[in-house]
C-alpha positions as CSV (number, residue, x, y, z in Angstrom):
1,X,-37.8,-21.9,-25.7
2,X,-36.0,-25.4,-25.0
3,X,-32.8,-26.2,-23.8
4,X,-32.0,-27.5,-27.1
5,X,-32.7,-24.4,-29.2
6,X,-31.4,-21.9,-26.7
7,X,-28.0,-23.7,-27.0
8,X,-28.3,-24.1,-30.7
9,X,-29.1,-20.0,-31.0
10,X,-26.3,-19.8,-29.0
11,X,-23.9,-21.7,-31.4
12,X,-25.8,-19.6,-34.3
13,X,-24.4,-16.0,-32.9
14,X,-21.2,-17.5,-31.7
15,X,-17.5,-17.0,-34.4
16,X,-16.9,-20.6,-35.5
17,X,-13.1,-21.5,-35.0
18,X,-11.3,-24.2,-35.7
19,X,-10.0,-26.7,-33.6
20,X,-6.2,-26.3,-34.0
21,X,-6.4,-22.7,-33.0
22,X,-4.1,-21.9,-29.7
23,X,-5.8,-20.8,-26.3
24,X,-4.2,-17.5,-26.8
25,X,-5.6,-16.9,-30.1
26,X,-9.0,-17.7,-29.0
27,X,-9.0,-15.7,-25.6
28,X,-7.9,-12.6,-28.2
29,X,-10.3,-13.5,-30.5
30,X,-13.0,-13.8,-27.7
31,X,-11.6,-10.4,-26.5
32,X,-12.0,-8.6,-29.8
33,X,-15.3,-10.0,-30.9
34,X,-16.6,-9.2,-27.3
35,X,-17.7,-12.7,-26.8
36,X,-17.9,-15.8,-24.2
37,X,-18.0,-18.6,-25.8
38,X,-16.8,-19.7,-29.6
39,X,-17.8,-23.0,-31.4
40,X,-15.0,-25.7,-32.2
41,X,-15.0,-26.9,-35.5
42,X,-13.0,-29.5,-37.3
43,X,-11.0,-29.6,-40.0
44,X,-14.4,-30.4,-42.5
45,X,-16.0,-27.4,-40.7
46,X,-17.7,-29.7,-38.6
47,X,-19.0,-28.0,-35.0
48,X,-17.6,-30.2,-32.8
49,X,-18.5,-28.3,-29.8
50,X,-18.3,-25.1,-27.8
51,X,-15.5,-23.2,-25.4
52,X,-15.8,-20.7,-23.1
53,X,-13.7,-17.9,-21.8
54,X,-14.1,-19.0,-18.3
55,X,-12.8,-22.8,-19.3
56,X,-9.9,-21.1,-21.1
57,X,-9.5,-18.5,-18.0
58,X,-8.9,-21.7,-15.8
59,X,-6.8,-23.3,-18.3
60,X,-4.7,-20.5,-18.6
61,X,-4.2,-19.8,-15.3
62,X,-2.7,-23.8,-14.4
63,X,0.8,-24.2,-13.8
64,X,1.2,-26.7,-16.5
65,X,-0.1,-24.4,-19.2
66,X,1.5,-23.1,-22.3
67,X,1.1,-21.2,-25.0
68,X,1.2,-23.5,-27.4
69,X,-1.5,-25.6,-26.4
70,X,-3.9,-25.8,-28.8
71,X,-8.0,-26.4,-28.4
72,X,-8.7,-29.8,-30.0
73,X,-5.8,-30.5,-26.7
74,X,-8.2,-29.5,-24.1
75,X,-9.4,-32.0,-21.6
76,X,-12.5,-33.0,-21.7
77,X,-14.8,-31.0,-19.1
């Protein structure tokens, strides 16, 4: 299997979230759907991309972190 389609099976079995949804409510989402990763969408249901727990672990843990940042906020990385 490429590179390609292992990431695109990835984003296949992966919840698709939008990208206005706060680090907190994607870590619980991640949590509940026993996850690591989740795929950003836009507003047109677009995927736009992927995010992983550890990313948002990091993120979380910064001292300029708060809860109401959301995931379309995140720096590039």
């Amino acid at each position: 299997m490429t590179p390609v389609l292992a990431q695109h099976h990835s984003m296949a079995q992966a919840p698709r979230i939008r990208d206005d949804m706060t680090v907190e409510v994607a870590l619980s989402l991640m949590a509940g759907a026993q996850v690591d990763h989740l795929v950003l969408c836009d507003g047109d249901d677009q995927s736009t991309g992927l995010v992983t727990l550890a990313r948002l672990s990091v993120l979380r843990d910064a001292p300029t972190y708060t809860d109401r940042v959301r995931l379309r906020d995140l720096p590039e990385g």
